[in-house]
N, C-alpha and C positions, 0 to 999 in steps of 0.2 A: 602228820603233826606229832612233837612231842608233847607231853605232860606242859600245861602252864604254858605254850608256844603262844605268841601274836596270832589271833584270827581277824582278820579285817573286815567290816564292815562298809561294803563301798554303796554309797548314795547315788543312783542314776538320774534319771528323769522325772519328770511329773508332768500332767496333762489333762484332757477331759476324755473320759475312759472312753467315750462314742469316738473321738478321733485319734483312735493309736498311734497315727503317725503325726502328729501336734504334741510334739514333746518339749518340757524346755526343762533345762538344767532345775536339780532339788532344791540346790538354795537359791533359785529366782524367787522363790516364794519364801517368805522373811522368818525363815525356822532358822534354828540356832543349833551353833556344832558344839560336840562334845570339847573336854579340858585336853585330850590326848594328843598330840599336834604330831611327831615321828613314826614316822612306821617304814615299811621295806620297800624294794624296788616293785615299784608296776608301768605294765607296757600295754602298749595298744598296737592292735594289728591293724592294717586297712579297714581290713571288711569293717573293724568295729568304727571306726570313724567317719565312712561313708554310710552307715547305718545311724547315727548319731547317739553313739553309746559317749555318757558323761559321767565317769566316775568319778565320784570324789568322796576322800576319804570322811570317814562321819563322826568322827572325834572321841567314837565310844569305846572303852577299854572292853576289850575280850579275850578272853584265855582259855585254851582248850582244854576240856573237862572243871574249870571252874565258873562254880555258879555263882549268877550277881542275885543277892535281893533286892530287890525297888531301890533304886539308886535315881535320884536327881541330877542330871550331867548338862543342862542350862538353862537359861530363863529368857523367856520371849519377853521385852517390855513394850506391851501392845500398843500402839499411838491409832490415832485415825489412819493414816495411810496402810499398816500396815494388818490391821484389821479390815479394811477393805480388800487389800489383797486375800484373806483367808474368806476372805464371803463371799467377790468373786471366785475362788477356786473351786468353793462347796458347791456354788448352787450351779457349776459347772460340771459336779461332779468329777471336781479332780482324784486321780490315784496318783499312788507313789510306788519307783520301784526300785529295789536295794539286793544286793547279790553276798553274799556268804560264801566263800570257796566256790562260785560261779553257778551255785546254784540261787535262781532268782527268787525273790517273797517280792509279795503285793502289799498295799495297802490303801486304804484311803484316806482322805484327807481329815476330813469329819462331816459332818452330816444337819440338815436342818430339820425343826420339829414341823411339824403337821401344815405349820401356816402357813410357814416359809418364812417368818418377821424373826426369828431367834435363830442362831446362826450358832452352832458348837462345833469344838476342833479337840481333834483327839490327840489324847497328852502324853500317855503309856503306852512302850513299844514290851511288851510282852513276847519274850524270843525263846523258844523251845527246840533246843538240838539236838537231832541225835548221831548220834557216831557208832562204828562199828570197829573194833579196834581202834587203828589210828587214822581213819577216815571219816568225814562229816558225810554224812549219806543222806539227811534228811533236815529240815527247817522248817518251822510255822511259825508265822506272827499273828499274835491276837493284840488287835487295838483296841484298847480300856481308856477311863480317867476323862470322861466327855466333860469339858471346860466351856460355857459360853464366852462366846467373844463379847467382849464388851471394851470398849475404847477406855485408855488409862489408865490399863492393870497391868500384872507381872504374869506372867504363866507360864508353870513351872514342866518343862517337861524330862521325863524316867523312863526310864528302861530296867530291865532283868532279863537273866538268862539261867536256863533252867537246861542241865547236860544230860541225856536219857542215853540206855544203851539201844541199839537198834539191831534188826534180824536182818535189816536189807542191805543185799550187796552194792559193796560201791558200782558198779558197772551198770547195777539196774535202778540208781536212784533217781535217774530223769522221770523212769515208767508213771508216777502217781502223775506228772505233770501229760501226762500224753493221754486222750481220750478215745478209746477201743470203741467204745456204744455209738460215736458221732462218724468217726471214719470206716469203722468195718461195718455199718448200717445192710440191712438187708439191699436197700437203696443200690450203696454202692457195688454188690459183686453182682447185680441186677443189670446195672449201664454195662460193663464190662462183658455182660452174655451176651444182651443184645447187641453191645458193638461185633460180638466178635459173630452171630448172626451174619449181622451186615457185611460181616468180609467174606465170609464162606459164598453168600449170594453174589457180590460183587465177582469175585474170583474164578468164580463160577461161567459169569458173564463175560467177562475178558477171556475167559478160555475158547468159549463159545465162539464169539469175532475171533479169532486167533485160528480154529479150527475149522469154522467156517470157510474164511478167506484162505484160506491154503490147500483147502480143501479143491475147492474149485479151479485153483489155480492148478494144481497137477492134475487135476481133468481134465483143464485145457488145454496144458502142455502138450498131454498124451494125442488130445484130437487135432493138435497142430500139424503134429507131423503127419497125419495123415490128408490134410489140407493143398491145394496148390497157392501159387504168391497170388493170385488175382483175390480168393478168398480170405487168404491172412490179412493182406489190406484192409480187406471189409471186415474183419476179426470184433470182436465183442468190449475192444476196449471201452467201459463205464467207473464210474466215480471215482475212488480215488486212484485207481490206474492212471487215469490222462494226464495225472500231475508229475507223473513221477520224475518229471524235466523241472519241475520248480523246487518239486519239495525241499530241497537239501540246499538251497538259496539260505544268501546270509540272512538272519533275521532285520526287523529294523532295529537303530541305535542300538549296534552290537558293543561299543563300549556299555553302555549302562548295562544293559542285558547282560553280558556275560560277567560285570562286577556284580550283581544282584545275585545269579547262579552261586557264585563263587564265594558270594556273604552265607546263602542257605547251605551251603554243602559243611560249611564253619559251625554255623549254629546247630546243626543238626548234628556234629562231630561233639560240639561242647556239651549239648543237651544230656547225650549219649555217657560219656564220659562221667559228668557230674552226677547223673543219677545212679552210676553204678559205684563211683563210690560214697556217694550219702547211704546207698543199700549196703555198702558192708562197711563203713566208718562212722555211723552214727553222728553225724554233723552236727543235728539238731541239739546237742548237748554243750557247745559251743558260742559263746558271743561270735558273733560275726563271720564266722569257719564257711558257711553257705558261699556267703557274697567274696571271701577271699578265693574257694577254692575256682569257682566259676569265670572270678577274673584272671587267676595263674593258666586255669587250663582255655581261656580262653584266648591269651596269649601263646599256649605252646600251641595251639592246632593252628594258627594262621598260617602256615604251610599251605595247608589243606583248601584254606580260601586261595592263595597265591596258583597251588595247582588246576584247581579246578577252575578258576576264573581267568588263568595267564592261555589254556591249552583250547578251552572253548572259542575266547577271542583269536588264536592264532590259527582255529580251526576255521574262522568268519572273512578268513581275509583280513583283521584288522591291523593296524601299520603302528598306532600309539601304545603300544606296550607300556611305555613307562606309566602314561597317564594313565590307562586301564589300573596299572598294579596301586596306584595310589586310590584311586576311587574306589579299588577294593578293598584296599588296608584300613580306610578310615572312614567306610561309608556307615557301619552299623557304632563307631566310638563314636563321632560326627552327631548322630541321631543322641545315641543317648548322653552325654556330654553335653548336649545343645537343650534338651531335655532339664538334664538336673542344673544346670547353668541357670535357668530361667525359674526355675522352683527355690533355688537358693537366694537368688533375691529375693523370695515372698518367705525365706525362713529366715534370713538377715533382719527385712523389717518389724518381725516378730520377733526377732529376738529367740527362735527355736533350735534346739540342742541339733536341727535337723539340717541347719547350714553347714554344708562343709567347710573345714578349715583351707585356708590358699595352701597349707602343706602339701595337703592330700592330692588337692589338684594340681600340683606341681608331679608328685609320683603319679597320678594317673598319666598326666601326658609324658612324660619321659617311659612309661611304659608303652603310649602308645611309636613313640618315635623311635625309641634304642630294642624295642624286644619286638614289637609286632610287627611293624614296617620291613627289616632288615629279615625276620621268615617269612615275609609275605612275600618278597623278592627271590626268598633262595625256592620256596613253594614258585611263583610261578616262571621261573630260570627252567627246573625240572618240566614242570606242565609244557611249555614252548617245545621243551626241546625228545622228550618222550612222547608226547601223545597232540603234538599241536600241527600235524598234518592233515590236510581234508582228504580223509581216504571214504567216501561216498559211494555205496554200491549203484547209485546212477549218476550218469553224466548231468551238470545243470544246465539247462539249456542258456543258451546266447541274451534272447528280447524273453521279459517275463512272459508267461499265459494270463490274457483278461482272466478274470473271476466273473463267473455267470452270476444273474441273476438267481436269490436263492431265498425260499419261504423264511419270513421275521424269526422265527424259532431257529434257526441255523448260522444266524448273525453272530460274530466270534460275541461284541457286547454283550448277548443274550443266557452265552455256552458261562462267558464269565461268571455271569452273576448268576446262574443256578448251581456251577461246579463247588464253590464252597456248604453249600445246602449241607449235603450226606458227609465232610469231614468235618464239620462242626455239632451233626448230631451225632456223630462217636466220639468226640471230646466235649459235651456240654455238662453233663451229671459230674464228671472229674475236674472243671473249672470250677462249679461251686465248691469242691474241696479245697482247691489250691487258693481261689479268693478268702475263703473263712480265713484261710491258714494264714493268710500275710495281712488282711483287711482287719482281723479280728483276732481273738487270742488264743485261738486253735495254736499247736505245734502239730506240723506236717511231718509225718514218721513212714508212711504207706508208700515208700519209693517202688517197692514191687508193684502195686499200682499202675502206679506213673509211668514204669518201662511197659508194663501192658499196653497202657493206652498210646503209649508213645508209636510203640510196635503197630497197632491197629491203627493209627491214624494214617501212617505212614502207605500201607498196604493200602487204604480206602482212598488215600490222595492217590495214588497213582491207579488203581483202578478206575474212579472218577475221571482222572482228565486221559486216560487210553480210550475210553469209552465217547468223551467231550471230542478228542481229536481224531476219532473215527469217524464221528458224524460229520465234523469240517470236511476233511478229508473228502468222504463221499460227496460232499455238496460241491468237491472241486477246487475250496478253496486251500491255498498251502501256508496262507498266514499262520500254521499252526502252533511256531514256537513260545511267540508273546502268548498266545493264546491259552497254550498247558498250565503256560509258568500262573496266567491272571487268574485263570481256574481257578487253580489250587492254593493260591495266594486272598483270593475271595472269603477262602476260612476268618479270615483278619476282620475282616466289616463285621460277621457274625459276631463272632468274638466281643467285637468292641459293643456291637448295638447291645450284647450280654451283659454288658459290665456297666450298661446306663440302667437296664433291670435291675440288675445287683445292688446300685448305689439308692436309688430312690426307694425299693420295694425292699431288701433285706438288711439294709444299716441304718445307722441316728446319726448318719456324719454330718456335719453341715461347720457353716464358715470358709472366707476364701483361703486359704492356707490348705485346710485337707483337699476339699474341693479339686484343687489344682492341682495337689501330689496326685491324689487318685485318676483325675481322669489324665493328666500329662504322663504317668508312668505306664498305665493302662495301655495308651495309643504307642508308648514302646514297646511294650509285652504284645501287643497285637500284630505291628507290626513286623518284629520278628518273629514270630509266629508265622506270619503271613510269608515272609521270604523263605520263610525254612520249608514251608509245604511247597511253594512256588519252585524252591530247585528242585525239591523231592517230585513233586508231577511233572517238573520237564526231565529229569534224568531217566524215570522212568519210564516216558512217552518217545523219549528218543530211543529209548534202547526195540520198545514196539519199534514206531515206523525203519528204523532201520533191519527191524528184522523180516519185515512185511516186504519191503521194498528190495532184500535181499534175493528172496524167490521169484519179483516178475525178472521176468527173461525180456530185454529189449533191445532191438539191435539198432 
């Protein structure tokens, strides 16, 4: 900024502070704008729009390094209506929040006394800035001038601004707003040991089966050839040996299957990607920076669903290509699109700053049809045509093998719903971070973290379902591909039954509007979640049994 430059004052939302995401535009509530009406250009990105950021400018003159005194800049003339709006807002505990060079202030609305029958609103925006050269580096608002509402009067509200010099660098002015004592908690680098306990043990044990079974098998080898054919007939084939004529059988509904695959190998490219650079771009400094950069790069890796989902199906035998590539391009937009569609009509009839505009929903879909669709195509062209041959180290036989009878514990059902157990207890202590952070008014900074856990969970899900599909295996049966993916995809139930804990026992949210943002967006964060470990356990469990099935010798 220069000396005396326009510094703008933009007015966002207001709401009841328990439901953060129950926001409506500042002047829904009958406050009155400053006399300044001209000021410069402003733009809104996606992210901000689908976040339901509502700026608007606040009429109050400010100038860089000049100070205002108690300046009166307009007059509410309170009627019954609109003094009922200020009472329900209070005893709702509405706040407000207003951004300054894009660094945000708080405030609130005003407050009632002891009884709750006398209802005041605060009148004085009391603004203290500091600057460091020619940068705003810091802001506090104190709200003064407590006015009881009372129906038929005038009420005058003021501002001041008060320019201080400051020591902190521009670069580190977010830090006051980011909480060190709540996220680096003893708590937290505690979950992070034990998870990573857990993989050493896990890792341990995969190796074990791994060395075990191969073990044996070149012991056999060796005693074979000293065998005659009458004896090798009657040879020691047991557990998962006898299958190895099925094993590599297409799965069932290898469309859907291999689009599923091909959604988790996407999410788990985007996951990757986005947290690496939140860890060295500081996103969180940002309106809306998170949610755009997560949709660009979730558009540039759809290749990657295209590959991995075009090369698996072509590997199954399957014949619909195109339709595959479609179910893949639009099965995770489809979900959450179908999701915020049906939450924007409950923020339409409230009238919340949280409906999206039909603009925006015009640029999400042409994003989804001109940018994602068209790499989803050229990803899986490539997938088909590199790596979409069934090259199987065993032949599959002709007529399937029965599946024996097999103890209730060994039922794939059973293998499902215990395999998300252990990757949902090395991500549960990291979800209450991430829920404070989006649920509550935490800013999330600990991306180093999150690639932690991201890394161990990763590891735990596919040791879990190598470990789930060795025990199938042994029992004979080879249904084991549905099986890895529902394992590992089981993390998602957990998950979600977490986040009914979360809502009743650690927030004050209530009313249908939050309600339904919370738990409809929740079952899409669960859900993908859920696919992204589910390709990660079958990627990893295929690359096992094909390694296991590479050493039996069968003629």
């Amino acid at each position: 900024y220069q000396d005396k430059e326009e510094v703008v004052l933009w007015m966002n939302t207001v709401g009841p502070y328990h439901n953060r995401q129950e926001t409506y535009k500042y002047f829904s509530l009958p406050f009155c704008v400053g006399s300044k009406k001209s000021i410069s250009h402003y733009h809104e990105t996606l992210g901000e729009a689908l976040q339901g950021v509502e700026l608007e400018f606040s009429g109050l003159d400010i100038k860089f390094k000049d100070d205002v005194m108690q300046t009166t800049y307009c007059e509410i003339d309170l009627d019954k209506i609109k003094r009922d709006a200020f009472v329900y807002a209070i005893k709702n505990h509405y706040w407000y929040q207003m951004y300054i060079d894009d660094l945000p202030i708080w405030g609130i609305v005003g407050e009632a006394d002891e009884n709750g029958e006398d209802h005041y609103l605060w009148t004085y925006k009391k603004l203290e800035i500091g600057f460091n050269g020619n940068r705003i580096v810091d802001v506090n608002l104190t709200s003064e001038g407590k006015v009881k509402l009372v129906p038929n009067t005038k009420i005058q509200m003021s501002y001041s601004v008060k320019w201080k010099k400051s020591d902190v660098k521009f670069e580190d002015r977010f830090d006051k707003y980011l909480d060190p004592s709540f996220f680096q908690h003893r708590i937290h680098w505690f979950s992070i040991f034990n998870s990573f306990m857990m993989v050493i043990f896990l890792v341990g044990l995969v190796s074990m089966i791994l060395m075990r079974t191969l073990r044996k098998d070149y012991a056999r080898y060796s005693k074979e050839e000293e065998m005659d054919d009458m004896d090798r007939d009657l040879g020691d084939e047991y557990g998962w040996k006898q299958v190895h004529g099925d094993v590599f059988r297409p799965s069932s509904h290898p469309l859907i299957f291999s689009s599923l695959i091909g959604s988790g190998c996407q999410i788990f490219a985007v996951s990757f990607i986005v947290i690496i650079v939140a860890m060295i771009e500081d996103l969180y400094t940002e309106r809306g920076s998170m949610l755009s950069t997560a949709i660009f790069v979730y558009a540039a890796t759809s290749p990657v669903n295209g590959y991995f989902g075009g090369s698996l199906y072509a590997r199954q035998g399957g014949r619909r290509w195109i339709k595959q590539m479609f179910i893949g391009a639009f099965l995770i937009p489809a979900m959450v699109c179908g999701t915020a569609f049906f939450i924007n009509f409950i923020a339409i009839y409230y009238h919340a700053s949280r409906a999206i505009p039909f603009g925006t929903m015009v640029a999400v879909c042409c994003i989804c049809f001109f940018v994602i669709l068209p790499l989803n195509l050229v990803g899986t062209i490539l997938g088909r045509n590199l790596s979409g041959q069934p090259n199987f180290p065993c032949r599959v036989n002709a007529v399937p093998r029965p599946i024996p009878e097999k103890k209730w514990f060994m039922e794939p059902a059973v293998i499902v719903c215990l395999g998300g157990i252990l990757p949902f207890g090395s991500i549960f202590i990291e979800m209450y971070f991430i829920f404070t952070s989006f649920w509550a008014y935490k800013i999330y900074y600990v991306y180093g973290f999150m690639m932690l856990v991201l890394v161990i969970l990763c590891i735990v899900t596919v040791c879990v379902t190598i470990v789930c599909t060795y025990f199938l295996l042994n029992a004979e049966d080879y249904r084991w591909q549905w099986t890895s993916f529902l394992s590992a995809a089981s993390t998602a139930i957990y998950v979600y039954m977490y986040s009914f804990y979360y809502y009743f026992f650690k927030t004050k949210m209530y009313g249908l509007f939050q309600t339904s943002f919370y738990f409809g967006y929740m079952a899409v964060f669960s859900t993908a979640l859920g696919i992204m470990c589910g390709a990660i356990g079958y990627m990893g469990t295929s690359a096992f049994v094909r390694k296991i099935y590479t050493n039996v010798k069968i003629d």
